[in-house]
C-alpha positions as CSV (number, residue, x, y, z in Angstrom):
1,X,-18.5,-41.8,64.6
2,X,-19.1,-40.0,67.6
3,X,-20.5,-36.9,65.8
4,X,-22.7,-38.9,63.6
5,X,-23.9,-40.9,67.1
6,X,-25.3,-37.4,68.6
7,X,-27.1,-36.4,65.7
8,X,-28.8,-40.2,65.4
9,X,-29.3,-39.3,69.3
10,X,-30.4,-35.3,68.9
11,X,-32.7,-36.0,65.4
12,X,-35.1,-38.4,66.6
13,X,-35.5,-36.0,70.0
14,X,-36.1,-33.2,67.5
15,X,-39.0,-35.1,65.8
16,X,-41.0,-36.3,68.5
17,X,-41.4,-33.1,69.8
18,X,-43.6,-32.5,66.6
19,X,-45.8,-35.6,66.7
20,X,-49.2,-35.7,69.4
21,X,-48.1,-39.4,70.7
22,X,-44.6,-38.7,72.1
23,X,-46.0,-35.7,73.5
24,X,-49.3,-37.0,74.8
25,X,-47.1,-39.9,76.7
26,X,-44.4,-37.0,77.9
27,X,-47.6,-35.3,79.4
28,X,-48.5,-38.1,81.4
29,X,-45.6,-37.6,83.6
30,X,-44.9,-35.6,86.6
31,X,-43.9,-31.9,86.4
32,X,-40.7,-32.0,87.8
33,X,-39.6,-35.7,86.1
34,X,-40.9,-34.2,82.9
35,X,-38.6,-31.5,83.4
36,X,-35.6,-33.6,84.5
37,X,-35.9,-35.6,80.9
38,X,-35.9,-32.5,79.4
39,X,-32.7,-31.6,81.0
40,X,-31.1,-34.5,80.5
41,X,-31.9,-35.2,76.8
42,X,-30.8,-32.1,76.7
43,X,-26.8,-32.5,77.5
44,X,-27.0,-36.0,76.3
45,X,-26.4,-35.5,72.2
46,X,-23.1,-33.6,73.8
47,X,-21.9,-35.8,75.9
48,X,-22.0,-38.3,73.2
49,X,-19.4,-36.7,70.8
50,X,-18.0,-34.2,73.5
51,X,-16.0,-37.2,75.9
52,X,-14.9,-39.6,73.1
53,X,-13.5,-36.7,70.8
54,X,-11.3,-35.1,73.6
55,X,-13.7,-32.2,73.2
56,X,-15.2,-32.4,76.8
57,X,-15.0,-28.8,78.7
58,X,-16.4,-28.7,82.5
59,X,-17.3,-25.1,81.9
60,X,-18.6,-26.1,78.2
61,X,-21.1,-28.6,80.4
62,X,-21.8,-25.8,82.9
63,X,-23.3,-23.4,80.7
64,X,-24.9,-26.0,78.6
65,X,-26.7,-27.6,81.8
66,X,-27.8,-23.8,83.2
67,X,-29.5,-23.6,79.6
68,X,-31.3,-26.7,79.5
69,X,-32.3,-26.2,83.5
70,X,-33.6,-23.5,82.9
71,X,-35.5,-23.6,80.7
72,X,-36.6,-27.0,81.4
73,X,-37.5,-26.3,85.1
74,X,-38.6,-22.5,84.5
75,X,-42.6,-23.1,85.0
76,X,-41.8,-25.3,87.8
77,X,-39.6,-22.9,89.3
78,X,-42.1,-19.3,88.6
79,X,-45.6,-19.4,88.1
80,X,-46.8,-18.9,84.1
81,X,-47.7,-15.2,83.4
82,X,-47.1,-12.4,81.5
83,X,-43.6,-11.6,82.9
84,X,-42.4,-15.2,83.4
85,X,-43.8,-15.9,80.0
86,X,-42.1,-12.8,78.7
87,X,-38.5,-13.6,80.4
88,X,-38.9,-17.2,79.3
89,X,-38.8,-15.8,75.7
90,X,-35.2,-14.0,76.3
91,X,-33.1,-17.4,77.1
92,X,-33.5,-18.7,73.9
93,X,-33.2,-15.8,72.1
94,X,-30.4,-14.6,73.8
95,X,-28.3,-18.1,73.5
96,X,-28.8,-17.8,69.7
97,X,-27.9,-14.0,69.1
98,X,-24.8,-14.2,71.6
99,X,-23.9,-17.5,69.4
100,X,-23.5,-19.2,72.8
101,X,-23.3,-23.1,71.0
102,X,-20.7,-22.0,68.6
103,X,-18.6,-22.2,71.8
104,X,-19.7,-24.7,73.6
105,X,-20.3,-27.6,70.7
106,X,-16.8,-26.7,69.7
107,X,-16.2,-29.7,66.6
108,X,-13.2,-32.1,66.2
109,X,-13.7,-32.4,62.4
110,X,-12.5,-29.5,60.5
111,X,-14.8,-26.8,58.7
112,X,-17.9,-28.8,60.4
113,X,-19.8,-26.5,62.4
114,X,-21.6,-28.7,65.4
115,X,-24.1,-25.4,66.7
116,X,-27.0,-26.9,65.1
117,X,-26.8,-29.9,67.7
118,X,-27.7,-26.9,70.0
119,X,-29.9,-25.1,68.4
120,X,-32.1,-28.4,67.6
121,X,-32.1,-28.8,71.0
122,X,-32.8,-25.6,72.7
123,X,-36.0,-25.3,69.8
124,X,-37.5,-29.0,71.2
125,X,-36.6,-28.6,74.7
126,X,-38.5,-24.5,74.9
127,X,-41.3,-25.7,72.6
128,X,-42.1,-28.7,74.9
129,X,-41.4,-27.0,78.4
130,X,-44.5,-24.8,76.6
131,X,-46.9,-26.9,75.6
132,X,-46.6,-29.3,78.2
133,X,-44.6,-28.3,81.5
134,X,-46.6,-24.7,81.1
135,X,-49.1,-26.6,80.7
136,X,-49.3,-28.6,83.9
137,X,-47.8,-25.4,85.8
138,X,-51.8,-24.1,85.5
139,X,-50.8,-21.9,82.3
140,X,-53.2,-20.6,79.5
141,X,-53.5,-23.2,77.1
142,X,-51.3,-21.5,74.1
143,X,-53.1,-22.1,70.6
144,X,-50.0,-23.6,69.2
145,X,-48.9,-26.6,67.0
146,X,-45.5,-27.5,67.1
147,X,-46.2,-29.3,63.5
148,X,-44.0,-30.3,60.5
149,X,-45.9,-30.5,58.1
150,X,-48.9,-27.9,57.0
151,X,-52.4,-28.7,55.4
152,X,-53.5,-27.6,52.1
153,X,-55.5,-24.7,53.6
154,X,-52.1,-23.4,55.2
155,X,-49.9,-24.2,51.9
156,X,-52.4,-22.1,49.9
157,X,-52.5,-19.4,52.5
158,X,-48.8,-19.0,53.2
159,X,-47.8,-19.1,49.0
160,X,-50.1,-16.4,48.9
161,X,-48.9,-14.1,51.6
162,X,-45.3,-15.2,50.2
163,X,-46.0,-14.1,46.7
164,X,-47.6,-10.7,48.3
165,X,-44.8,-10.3,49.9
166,X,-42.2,-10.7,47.3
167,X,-42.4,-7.1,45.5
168,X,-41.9,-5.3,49.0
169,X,-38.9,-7.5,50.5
170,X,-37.8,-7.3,46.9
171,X,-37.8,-3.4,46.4
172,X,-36.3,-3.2,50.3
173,X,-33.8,-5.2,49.1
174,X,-32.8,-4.0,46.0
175,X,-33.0,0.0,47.6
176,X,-30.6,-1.1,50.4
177,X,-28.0,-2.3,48.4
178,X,-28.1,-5.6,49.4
179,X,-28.2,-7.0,46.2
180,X,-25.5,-10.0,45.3
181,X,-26.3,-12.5,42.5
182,X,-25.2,-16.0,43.5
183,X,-22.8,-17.1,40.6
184,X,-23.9,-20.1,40.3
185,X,-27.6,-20.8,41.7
186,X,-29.2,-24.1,43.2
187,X,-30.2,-26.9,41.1
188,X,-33.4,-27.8,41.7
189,X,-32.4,-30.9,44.4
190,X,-30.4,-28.1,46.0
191,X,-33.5,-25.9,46.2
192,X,-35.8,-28.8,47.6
193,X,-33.2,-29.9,50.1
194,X,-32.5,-25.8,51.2
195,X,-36.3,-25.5,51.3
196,X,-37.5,-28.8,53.5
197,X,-34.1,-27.8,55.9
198,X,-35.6,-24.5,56.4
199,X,-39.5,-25.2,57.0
200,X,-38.6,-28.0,59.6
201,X,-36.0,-25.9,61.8
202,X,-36.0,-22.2,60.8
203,X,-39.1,-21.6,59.9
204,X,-41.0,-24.0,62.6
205,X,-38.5,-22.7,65.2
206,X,-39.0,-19.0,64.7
207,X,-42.6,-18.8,63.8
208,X,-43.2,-20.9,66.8
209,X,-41.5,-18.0,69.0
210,X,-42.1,-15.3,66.8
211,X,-45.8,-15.4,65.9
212,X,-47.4,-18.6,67.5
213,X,-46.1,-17.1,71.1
214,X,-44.6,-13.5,71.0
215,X,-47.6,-12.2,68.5
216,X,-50.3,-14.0,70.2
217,X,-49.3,-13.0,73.4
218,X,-48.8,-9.3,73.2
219,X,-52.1,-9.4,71.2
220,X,-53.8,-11.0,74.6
221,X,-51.6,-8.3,76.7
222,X,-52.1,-5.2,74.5
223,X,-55.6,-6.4,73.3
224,X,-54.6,-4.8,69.7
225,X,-53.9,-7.4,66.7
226,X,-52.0,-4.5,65.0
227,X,-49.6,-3.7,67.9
228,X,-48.9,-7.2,68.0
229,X,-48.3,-7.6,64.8
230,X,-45.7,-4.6,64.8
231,X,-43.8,-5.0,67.9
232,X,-43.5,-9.3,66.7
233,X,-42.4,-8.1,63.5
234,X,-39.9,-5.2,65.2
235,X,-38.8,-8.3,67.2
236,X,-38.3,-10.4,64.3
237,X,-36.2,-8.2,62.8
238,X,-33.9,-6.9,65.3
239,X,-32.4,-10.6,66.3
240,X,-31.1,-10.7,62.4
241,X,-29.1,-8.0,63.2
242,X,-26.1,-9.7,63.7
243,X,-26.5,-11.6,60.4
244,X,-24.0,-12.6,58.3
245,X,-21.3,-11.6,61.3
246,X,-21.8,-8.0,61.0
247,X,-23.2,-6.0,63.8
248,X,-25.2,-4.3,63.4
249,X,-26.7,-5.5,60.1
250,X,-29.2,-2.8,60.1
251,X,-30.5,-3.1,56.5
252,X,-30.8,-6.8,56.9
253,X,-32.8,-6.5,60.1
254,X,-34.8,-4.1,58.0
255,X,-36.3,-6.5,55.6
256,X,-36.5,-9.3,58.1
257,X,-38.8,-7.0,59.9
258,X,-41.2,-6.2,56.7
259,X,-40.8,-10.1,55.9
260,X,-42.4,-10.1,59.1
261,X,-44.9,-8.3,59.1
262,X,-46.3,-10.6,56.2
263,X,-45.3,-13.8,58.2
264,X,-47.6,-12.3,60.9
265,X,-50.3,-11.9,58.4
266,X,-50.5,-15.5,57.0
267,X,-50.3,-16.7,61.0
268,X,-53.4,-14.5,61.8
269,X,-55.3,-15.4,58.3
270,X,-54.8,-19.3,59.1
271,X,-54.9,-19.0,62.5
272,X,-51.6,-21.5,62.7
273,X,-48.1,-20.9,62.1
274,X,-47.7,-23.5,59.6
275,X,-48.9,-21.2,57.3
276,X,-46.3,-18.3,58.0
277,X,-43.7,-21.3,58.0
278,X,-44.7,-22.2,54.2
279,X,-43.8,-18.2,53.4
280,X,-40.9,-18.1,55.7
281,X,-39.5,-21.0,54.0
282,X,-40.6,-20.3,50.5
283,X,-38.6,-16.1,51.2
284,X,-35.7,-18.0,52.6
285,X,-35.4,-20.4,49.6
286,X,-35.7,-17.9,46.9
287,X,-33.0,-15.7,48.9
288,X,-30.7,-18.7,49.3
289,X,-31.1,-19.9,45.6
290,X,-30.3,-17.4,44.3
291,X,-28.7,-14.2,46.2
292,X,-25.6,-14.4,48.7
C-alpha cells in the first residue's frame, strides 16, 4: 500500500507538469516558494513508501534532497546563461547514467524496481525549474512544450522521419552484431502499452533535454544548425553507453547516436519535440517488440 500511495502521489505530479493550467497557476508564484514546492514534491512520493516500509535511509534523504535542491533552486541560486544553463544539463544526466535512484528508492517488494519514482520526478521537477523558475530568473524564453500528446502535423512528421530512419538504425544494427530475435514478440496490447509508456516518459523526457534544450541551445551558441545537430546526437548517444549494464556499450551508443541524428531532424522540420517523440517512441517500440 505504501508503494502504490507514492505513485498515486508521484503520477499526478508527473502530469501536471505537461498541462498550461497547473503550470500557468505554478507561475504565479514567487521564485523562491516556487522552488521550495519543487523541492518538496520532490522527496514527498519517497517519504511516502520509504518510512512506513522500514526503507527510510538518512543518507538515502540526503542525496535525494541535494538533487531536488538543486535543481529546483539552481536559477535562483546562478543567473541563466550559457554556462549555468550548460551545467544545469549535467545533474540530471549525471543522476541517471550513475543510476543514482536505483540506490536510493531501494524497494521492499521483491523484483519490483522503485527508480522510476525518481526518474518521474527528476524529469517534472528539471522541465519545470525551466520553463518557469528560468523563466522568472530573467532567462530566454526556451521554445519548448513540455506536451503529451502531439498534433497531426507532428504524428505525420515524426512517422516519416521514423520510417527514414529505419533502414540505417537497421543496417547499424544488424553490421554490429547486435541482432537478438525476441522468442516470443508483443501482442499487439503489449505493443500499444510499450509504445504509450515510452512517448510519455522516455521519449518526452529525453527529447525535451536532448533536442528541445541541448540542440536548440548549441544551435543559438554555435550559430550552426548542423553542429547542433551533431554534437546533440553525439550526446544522445554517449549516455546509452551504459545500456543494458555493460560499460561501455559502444555499439549500442552507436546507433543511439544515428537514431539521433534523425530525432534531431523531425525536431527541426516540426519545430517541436513532439514530433521527434512520435519517432523516438515508434524506434523504441519496434526494438522492444521485437528484438532483446
Amino acid at each position: 500500500m505504501p508503494v502504490a500511495a507514492a505513485f498515486l502521489i508521484e503520477f499526478p505530479f508527473y502530469l501536471l507538469a505537461g498541462f498550461d493550467g497547473p503550470r500557468t497557476w505554478l507561475d504565479k508564484f514567487g521564485n523562491i516558494k516556487l522552488a521550495g514546492v519543487l523541492t518538496v514534491t520532490g522527496i514527498l512520493p519517497w517519504l511516502i513508501y520509504s518510512i512506513p516500509t522500514g526503507e527510510f535511509r538518512p543518507e538515502a534523504l540526503a542525496v535525494l534532497l541535494i538533487i531536488t535542491t538543486a535543481v529546483s533552486f539552481w536559477y535562483i541560486a546562478l543567473p541563466p546563461g550559457a554556462v549555468t544553463d550548460a551545467v544545469f544539463l549535467v545533474i540530471p544526466a549525471a543522476v541517471f547514467v550513475a543510476k543514482i535512484f536505483e540506490q536510493i528508492y531501494a524497494s521492499p517488494l521483491p523484483k519490483v524496481q522503485l527508480g522510476i519514482l525518481g526518474q518521474l520526478m527528476l524529469i517534472r521537477t528539471a522541465a519545470l525549474a525551466i520553463l518557469l523558475v528560468r523563466k522568472k530568473a530573467g532567462g530566454e524564453p526556451v521554445d519548448v512544450e513540455f506536451r503529451f500528446w502531439p498534433e497531426r502535423r507532428e504524428w505525420l512528421i515524426g512517422i516519416r522521419f521514423f520510417t527514414l530512419l529505419i533502414p540505417f538504425a537497421g543496417l547499424a544494427y544488424w553490421g554490429l552484431g547486435l541482432v537478438q530475435l525476441r522468442a516470443h514478440p508483443y501482442n499487439a496490447l503489449q505493443a500499444a502499452g510499450t509504445f504509450l509508456g515510452i512517448l510519455w516518459v522516455v521519449a518526452l523526457s529525453e527529447e525535451f533535454f536532448f533536442r528541445g534544450l541541448i540542440q536548440q541551445w548549441i544551435g543559438k551558441w554555435t550559430g550552426s544548425p548542423v553542429v547542433a545537430l551533431i554534437i546533440a546526437s553525439v550526446l544522445f548517444g554517449s549516455v546509452h553507453l551504459g545500456f543494458n549494464h555493460r560499460f561501455p556499450n559502444w555499439r549500442f551508443s552507436l546507433v543511439a547516436a544515428i537514431a539521433g541524428v534523425f530525432y534531431g531532424l523531425a525536431w527541426k522540420t516540426a519545430k517541436s519535440i513532439q514530433a521527434s517523440m512520435v519517432a523516438h517512441a515508434l524506434t523504441v517500440t519496434l526494438w522492444r517488440v521485437f528484438l532483446q
